[in-house]
N, C-alpha and C positions, 0 to 999 in steps of 0.2 A: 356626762353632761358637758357640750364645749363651754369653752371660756367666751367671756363675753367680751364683747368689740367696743373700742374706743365709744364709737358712737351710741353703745347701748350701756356703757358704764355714767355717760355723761348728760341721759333720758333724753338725747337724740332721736334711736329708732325704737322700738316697743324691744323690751329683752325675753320675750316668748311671744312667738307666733299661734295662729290658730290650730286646735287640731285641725291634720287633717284625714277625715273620714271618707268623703265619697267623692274626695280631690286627691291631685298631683301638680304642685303647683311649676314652676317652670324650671328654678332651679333645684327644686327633689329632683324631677325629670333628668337633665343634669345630671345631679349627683351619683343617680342612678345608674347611668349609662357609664360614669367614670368607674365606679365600682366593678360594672361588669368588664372594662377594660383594662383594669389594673388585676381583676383575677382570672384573664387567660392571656401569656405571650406569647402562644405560639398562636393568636388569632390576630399579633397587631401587626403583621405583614402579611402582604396581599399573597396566599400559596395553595398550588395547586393542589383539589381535594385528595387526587389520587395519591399523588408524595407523601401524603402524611401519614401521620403515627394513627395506628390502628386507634386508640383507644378517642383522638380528639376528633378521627375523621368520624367514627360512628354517631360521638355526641355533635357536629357541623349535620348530619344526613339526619340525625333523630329530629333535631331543630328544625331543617327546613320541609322535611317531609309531615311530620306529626305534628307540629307545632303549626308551621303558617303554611301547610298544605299544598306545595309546591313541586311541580317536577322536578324527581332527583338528577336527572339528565340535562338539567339547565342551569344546576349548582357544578358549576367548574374549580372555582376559587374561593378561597376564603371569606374573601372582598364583599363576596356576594350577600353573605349571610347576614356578614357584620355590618354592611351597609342598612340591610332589612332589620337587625336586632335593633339598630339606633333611629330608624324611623318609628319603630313600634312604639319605644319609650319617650321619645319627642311627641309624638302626634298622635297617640291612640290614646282612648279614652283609661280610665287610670286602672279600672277594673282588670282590663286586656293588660297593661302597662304587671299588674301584681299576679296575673295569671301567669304569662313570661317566665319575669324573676323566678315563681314556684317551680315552672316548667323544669328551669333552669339549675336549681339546687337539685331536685330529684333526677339527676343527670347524673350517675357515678364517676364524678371525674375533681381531680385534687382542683382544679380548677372552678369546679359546682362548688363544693365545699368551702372553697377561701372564697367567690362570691358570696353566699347564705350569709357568711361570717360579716362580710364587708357590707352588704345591703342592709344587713341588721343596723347596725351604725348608723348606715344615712336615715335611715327609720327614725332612728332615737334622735340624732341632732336635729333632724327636719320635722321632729315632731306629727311621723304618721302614726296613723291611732291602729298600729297594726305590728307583727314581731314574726319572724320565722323561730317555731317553734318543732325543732325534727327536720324535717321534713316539708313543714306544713308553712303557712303563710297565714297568721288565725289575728280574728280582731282582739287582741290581750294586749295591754303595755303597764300594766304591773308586774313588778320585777318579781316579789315575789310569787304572784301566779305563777307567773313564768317557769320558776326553780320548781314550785308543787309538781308541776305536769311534767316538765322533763326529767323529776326523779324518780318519776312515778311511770316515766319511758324508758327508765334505766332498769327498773326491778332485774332482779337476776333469773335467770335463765325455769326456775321454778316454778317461779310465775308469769311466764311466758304468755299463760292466756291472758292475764291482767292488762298487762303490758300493752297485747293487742285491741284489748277493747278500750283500754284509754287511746291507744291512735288512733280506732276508727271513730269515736266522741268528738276528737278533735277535728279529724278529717269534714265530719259531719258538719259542726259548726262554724267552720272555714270556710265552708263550699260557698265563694261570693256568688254563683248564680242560681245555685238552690239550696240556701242553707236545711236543712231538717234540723230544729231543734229535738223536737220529741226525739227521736231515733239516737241523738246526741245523749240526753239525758239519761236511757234504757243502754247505751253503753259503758258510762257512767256509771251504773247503779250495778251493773255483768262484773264491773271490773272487781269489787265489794266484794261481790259474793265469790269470784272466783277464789278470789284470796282466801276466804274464809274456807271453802272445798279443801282447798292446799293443807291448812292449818290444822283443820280438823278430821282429815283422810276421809271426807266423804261425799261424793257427787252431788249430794243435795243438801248439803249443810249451809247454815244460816249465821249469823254474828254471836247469837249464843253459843252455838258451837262451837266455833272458833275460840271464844273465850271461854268454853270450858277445857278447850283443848290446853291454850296456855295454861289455865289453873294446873292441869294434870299434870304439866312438867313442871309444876315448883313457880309458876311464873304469876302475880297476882297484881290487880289492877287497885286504882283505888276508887273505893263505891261510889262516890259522886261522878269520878271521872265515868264507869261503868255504863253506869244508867243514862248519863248523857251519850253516848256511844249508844247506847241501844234507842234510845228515843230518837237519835238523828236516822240510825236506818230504819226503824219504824216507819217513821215519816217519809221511807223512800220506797217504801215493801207493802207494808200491807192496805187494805181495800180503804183505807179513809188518806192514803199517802199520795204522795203525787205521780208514783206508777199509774194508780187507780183515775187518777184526774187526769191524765193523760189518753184514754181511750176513752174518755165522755166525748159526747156527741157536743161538737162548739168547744170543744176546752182550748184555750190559746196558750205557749207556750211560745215564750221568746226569749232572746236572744240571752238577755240577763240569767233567766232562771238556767237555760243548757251550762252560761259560762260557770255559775255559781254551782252547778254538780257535778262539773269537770272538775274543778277546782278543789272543793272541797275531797271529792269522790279520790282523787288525784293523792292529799294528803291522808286520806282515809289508809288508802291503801298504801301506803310509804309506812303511817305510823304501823300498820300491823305487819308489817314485815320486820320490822325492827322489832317489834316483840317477839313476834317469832323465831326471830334470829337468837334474841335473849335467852328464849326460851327453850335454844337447841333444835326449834320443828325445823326451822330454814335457815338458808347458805346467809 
């Protein structure tokens, strides 16, 4: 959280701004474009595309061809691109403004990287109701959400499928111009059960499972905690759950319900890896 200004110490200017959700106000805009300038130096003089190092000319050509759809034969110099990156962020509408940035981290280069790092920031100071999370650019700015889903991005190598189907939950519910909830939430719910598979060595095992698996190895829950573990995937599995309410004909699922089974689905699967790790099944 920045430190507050003379002026907002002394109830001069308001000391928190509005979110902002389906804005970018002028100086985010701003803030944003310094961000992307501070994390590449070999973009802040004008050079020719051919001169350059393999790795930053490919992400200059990824940008202007994929990105704003441009002939790569009219991209000569750097100048050019960077001129078009700072127009986007000044004058495009904000949605296009956070397509960019994401564009822009998902770009393999130390330079994507220490941007994602540095946009997060102006995020948080500038109070966007928005966080790159991975990869991704997702409506979250609870810290802790935040930590649930990207430990639950880190799982180890075991649970690989987990892993994936929490990135595509989130991918799903980031998508600013067609979010799929539903599709979100059924990722979500993949990631569970994958885990459980792992836990209990078998392709179609369930959270009982899993938990009898742990018991096998010495490893024991306690019953209150149990039972609520099992009623929470109840409630995500079987035909009165909200899998089930998800393929009625009219059922609405928004934005809230996907965050909140990411979310949770996120810690689900963190806390049973750690059990299983307790318990000898996993690394």
């Amino acid at each position: 959280m920045p430190r507050l200004s003379f002026s907002q110490r002394m109830g001069l200017t308001p000391k928190e701004f509005p979110l902002q959700v389906d804005s970018l106000d002028k100086a985010t805009r701003m803030d944003i474009w310094n961000a992307f300038y501070q994390s590449f130096d070999s973009l802040k003089m004008s050079t020719l595309i051919w001169s350059m190092e393999n790795t930053i000319r490919a992400f200059c050509e990824t940008l202007w061809a994929d990105f704003f759809k441009k002939d790569l034969s009219e991209l000569q110099d750097s100048r050019k691109l960077v001129d078009q990156i700072r127009v986007c962020f000044n004058t495009d509408k904000w949605y296009i403004v956070l397509n960019l940035c994401e564009f822009i981290i998902q770009i393999p280069t130390a330079g994507s990287k220490k941007f994602g790092k540095n946009v997060n920031t102006v995020f948080e100071n500038d109070n966007v109701a928005y966080r790159v999370i991975g990869l991704e650019i997702a409506p979250i700015t609870n810290d802790q959400e935040i930590q649930a889903i990207t430990t639950a991005m880190e799982l180890p190598d075991k649970l690989s499928g987990a892993r994936k189907h929490i990135s595509t939950a989130l991918q799903l519910l980031s998508d600013r111009g067609n979010p799929d909830y539903r599709n979100s939430i059924k990722e979500s719910i993949s990631a569970v059960e994958s885990v459980c598979k792992v836990l209990a060595t078998n392709e179609h095992a369930t959270l009982p499972d899993a938990i009898k698996a742990l018991k096998k190895n010495g490893f024991t829950l306690h019953g209150g905690l149990e039972q609520g573990l099992l009623k929470i995937y109840g409630y995500t599995s079987d035909q009165g759950g909200i899998r089930h309410a998800m393929i009625e004909e009219g059922s609405v699922v928004t934005q809230e319900d996907a965050l909140f089974m990411l979310v949770s689905c996120s810690a689900f699967c963190h806390y049973l890896q750690q059990k299983g790790s307790q318990a000898g099944i996993l690394p």
